[in-house]
PyMOL CGO cylinders between C-alpha atoms (Angstrom):
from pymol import cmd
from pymol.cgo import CYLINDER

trace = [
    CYLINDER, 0.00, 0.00, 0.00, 1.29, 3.59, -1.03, 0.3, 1, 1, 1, 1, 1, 1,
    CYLINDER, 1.29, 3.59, -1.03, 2.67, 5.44, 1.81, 0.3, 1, 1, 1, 1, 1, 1,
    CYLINDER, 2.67, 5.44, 1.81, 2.21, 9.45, 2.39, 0.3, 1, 1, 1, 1, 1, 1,
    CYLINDER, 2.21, 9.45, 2.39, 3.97, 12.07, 4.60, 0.3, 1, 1, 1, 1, 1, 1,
    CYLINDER, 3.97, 12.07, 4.60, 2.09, 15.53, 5.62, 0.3, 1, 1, 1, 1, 1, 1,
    CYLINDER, 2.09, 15.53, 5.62, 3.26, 18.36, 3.40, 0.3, 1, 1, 1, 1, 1, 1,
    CYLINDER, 3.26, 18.36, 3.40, 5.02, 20.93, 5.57, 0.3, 1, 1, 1, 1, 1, 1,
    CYLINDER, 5.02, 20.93, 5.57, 2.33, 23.66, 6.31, 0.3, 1, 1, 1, 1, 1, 1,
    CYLINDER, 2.33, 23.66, 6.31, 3.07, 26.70, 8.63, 0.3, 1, 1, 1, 1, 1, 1,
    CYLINDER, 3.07, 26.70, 8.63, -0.27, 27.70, 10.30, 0.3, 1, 1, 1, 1, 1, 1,
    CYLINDER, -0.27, 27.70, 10.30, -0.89, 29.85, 13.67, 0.3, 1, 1, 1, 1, 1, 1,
    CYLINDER, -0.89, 29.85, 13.67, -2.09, 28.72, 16.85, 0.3, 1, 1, 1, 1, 1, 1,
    CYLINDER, -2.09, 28.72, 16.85, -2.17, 29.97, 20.32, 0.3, 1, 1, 1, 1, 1, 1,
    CYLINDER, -2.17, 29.97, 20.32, -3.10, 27.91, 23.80, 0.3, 1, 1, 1, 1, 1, 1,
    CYLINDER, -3.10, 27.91, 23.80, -6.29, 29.41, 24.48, 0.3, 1, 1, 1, 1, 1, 1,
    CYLINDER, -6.29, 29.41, 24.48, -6.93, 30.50, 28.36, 0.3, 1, 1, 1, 1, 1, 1,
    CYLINDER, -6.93, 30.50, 28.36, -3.14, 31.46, 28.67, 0.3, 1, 1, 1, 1, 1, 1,
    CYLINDER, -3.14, 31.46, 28.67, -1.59, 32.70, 25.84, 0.3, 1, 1, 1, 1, 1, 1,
    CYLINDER, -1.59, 32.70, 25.84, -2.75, 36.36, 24.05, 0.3, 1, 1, 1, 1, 1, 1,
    CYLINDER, -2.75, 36.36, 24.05, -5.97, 36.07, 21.74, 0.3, 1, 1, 1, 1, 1, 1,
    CYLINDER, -5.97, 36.07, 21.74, -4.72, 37.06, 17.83, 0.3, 1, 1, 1, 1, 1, 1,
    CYLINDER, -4.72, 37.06, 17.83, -6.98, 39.07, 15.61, 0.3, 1, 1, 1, 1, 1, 1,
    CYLINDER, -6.98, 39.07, 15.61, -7.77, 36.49, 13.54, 0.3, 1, 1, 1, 1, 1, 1,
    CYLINDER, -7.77, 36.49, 13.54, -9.67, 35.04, 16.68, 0.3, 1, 1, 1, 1, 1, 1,
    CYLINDER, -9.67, 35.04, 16.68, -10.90, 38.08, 17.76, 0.3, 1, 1, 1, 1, 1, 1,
    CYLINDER, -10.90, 38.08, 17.76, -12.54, 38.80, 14.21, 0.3, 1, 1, 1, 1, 1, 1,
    CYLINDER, -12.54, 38.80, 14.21, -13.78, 35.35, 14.17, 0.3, 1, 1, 1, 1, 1, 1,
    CYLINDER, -13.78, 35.35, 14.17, -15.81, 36.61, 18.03, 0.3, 1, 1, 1, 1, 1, 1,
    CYLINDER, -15.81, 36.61, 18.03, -16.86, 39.55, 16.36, 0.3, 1, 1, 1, 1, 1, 1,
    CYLINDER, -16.86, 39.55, 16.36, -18.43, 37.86, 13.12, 0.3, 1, 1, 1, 1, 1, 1,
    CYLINDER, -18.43, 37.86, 13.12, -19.77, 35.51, 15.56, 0.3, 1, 1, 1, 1, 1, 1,
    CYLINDER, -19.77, 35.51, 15.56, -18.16, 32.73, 14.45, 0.3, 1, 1, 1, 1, 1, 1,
    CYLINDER, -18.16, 32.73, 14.45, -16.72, 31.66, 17.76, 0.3, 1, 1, 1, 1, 1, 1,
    CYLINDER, -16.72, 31.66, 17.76, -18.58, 32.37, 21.23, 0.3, 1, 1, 1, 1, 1, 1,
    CYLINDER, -18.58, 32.37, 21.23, -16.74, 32.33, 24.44, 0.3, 1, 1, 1, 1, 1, 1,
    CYLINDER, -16.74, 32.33, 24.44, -17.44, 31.59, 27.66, 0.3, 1, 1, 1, 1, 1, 1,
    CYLINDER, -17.44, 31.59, 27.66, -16.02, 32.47, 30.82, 0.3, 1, 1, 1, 1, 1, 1,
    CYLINDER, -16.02, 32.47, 30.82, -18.16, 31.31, 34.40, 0.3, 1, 1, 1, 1, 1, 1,
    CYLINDER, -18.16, 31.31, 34.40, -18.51, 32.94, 37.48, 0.3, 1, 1, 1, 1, 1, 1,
    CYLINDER, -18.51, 32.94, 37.48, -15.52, 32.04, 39.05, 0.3, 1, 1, 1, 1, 1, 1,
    CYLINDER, -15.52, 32.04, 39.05, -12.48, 32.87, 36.18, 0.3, 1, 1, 1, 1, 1, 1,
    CYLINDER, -12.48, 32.87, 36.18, -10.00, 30.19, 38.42, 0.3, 1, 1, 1, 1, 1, 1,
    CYLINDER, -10.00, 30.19, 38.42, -12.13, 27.26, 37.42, 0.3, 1, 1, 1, 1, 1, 1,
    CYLINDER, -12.13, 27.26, 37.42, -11.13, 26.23, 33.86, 0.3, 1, 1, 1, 1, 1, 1,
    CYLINDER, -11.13, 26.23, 33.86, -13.44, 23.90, 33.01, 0.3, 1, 1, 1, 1, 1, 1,
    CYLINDER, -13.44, 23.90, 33.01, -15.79, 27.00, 32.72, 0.3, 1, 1, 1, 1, 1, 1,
    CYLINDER, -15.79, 27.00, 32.72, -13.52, 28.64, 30.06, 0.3, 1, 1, 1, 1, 1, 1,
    CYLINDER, -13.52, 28.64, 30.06, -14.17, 27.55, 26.59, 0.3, 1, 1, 1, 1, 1, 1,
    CYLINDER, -14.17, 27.55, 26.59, -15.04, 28.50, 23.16, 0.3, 1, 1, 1, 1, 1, 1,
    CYLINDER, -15.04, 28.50, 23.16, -17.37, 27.05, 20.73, 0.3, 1, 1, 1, 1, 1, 1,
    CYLINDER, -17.37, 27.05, 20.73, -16.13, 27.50, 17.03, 0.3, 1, 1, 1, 1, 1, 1,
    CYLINDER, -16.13, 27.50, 17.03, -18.44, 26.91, 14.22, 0.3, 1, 1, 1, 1, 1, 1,
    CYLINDER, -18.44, 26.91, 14.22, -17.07, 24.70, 11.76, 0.3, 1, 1, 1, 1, 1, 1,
    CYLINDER, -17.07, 24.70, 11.76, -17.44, 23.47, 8.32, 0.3, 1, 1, 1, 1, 1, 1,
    CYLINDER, -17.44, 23.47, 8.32, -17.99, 19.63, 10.73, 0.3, 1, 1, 1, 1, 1, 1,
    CYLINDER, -17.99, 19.63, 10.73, -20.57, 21.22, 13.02, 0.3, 1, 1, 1, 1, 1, 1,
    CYLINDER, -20.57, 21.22, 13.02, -19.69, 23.39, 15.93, 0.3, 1, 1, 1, 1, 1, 1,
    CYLINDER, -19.69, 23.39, 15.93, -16.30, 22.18, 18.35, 0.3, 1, 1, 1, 1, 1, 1,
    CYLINDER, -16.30, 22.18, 18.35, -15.67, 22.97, 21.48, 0.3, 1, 1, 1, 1, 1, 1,
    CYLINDER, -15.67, 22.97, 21.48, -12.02, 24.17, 22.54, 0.3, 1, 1, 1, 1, 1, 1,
    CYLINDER, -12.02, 24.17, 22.54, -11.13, 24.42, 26.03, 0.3, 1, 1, 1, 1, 1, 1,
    CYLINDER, -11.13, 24.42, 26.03, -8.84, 26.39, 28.36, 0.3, 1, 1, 1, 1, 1, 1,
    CYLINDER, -8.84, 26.39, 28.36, -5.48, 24.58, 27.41, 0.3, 1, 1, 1, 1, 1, 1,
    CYLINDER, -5.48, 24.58, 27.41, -6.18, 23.49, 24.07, 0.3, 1, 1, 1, 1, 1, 1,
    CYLINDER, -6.18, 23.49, 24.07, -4.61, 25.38, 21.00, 0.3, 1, 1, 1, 1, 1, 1,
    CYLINDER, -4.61, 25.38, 21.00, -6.80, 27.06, 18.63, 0.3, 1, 1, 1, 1, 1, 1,
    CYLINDER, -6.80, 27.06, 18.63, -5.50, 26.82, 15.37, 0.3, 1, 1, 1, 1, 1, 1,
    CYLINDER, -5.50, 26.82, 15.37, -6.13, 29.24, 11.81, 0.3, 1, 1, 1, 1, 1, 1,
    CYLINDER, -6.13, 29.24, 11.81, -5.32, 26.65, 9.19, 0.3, 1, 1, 1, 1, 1, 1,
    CYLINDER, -5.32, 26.65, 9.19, -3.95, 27.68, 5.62, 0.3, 1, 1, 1, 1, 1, 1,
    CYLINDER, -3.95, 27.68, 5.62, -7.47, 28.95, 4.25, 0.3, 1, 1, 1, 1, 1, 1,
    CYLINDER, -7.47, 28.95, 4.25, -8.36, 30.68, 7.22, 0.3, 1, 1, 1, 1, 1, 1,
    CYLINDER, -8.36, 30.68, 7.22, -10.02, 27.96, 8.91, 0.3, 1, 1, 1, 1, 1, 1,
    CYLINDER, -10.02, 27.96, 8.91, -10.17, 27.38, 12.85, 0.3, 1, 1, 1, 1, 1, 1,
    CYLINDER, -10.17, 27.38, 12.85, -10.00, 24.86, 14.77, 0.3, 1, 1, 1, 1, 1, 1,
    CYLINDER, -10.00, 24.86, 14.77, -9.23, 23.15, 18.40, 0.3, 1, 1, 1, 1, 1, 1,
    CYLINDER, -9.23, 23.15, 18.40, -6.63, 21.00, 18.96, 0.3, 1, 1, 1, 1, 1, 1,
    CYLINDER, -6.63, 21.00, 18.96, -5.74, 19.11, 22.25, 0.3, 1, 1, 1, 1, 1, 1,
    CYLINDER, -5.74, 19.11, 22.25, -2.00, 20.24, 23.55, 0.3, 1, 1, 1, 1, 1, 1,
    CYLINDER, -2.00, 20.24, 23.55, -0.95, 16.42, 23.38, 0.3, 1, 1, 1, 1, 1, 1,
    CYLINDER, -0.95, 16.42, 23.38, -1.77, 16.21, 19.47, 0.3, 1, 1, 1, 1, 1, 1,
    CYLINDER, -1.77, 16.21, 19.47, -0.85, 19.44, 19.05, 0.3, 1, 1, 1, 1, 1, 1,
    CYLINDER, -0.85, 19.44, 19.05, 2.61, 18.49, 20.27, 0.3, 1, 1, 1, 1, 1, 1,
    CYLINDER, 2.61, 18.49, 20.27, 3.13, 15.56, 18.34, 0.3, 1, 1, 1, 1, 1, 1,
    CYLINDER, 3.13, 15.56, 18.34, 1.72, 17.46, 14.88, 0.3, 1, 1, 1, 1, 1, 1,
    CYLINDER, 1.72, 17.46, 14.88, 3.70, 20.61, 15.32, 0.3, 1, 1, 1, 1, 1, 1,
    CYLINDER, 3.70, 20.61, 15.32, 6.67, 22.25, 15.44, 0.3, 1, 1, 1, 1, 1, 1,
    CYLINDER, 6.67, 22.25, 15.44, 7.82, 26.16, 16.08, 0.3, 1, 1, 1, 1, 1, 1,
    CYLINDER, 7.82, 26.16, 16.08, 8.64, 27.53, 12.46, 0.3, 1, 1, 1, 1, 1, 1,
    CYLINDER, 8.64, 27.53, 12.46, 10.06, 31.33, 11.75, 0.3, 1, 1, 1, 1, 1, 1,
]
cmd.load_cgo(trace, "trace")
């Protein structure tokens, strides 16, 4: 069976709940494409999450996970543990 290796795609991400929120995210909130959510108490995590519409329905990315704009713009969750294997820093 043919085998096939990833083609070497640059994209930008941040770890959502601790790192700075990029415009791109911040238009996607404002076209209401994303919702967040932050509860009562902002030290609980669990109640600080996103829900990003996607072209696969709507996802759900939580404090800790990366959000991701892919090469056409798209946006995405991604759990830190995948995220780590998949990625790499690039300049």
């Amino acid at each position: 069976m043919p085998k096939f290796r990833k083609k070497p795609v640059i994209i930008e991400a941040f770890k959502y709940g601790f790192d700075p929120r990029p415009d791109w995210f911040d238009d996607k909130v404002s076209s209401n494409d994303i919702t967040t959510h932050i509860g009562q108490d902002r030290e609980e995590t669990q109640d600080y999450y996103c829900e990003i519409k996607t072209l696969e329905g709507v996802m759900i990315g939580k404090c800790g996970d990366y959000i991701i704009q892919g090469v056409n713009g798209e946006v995405h969750p991604c759990k830190p543990d995948i995220f780590e294997k998949t990625y790499e820093p690039a300049e």
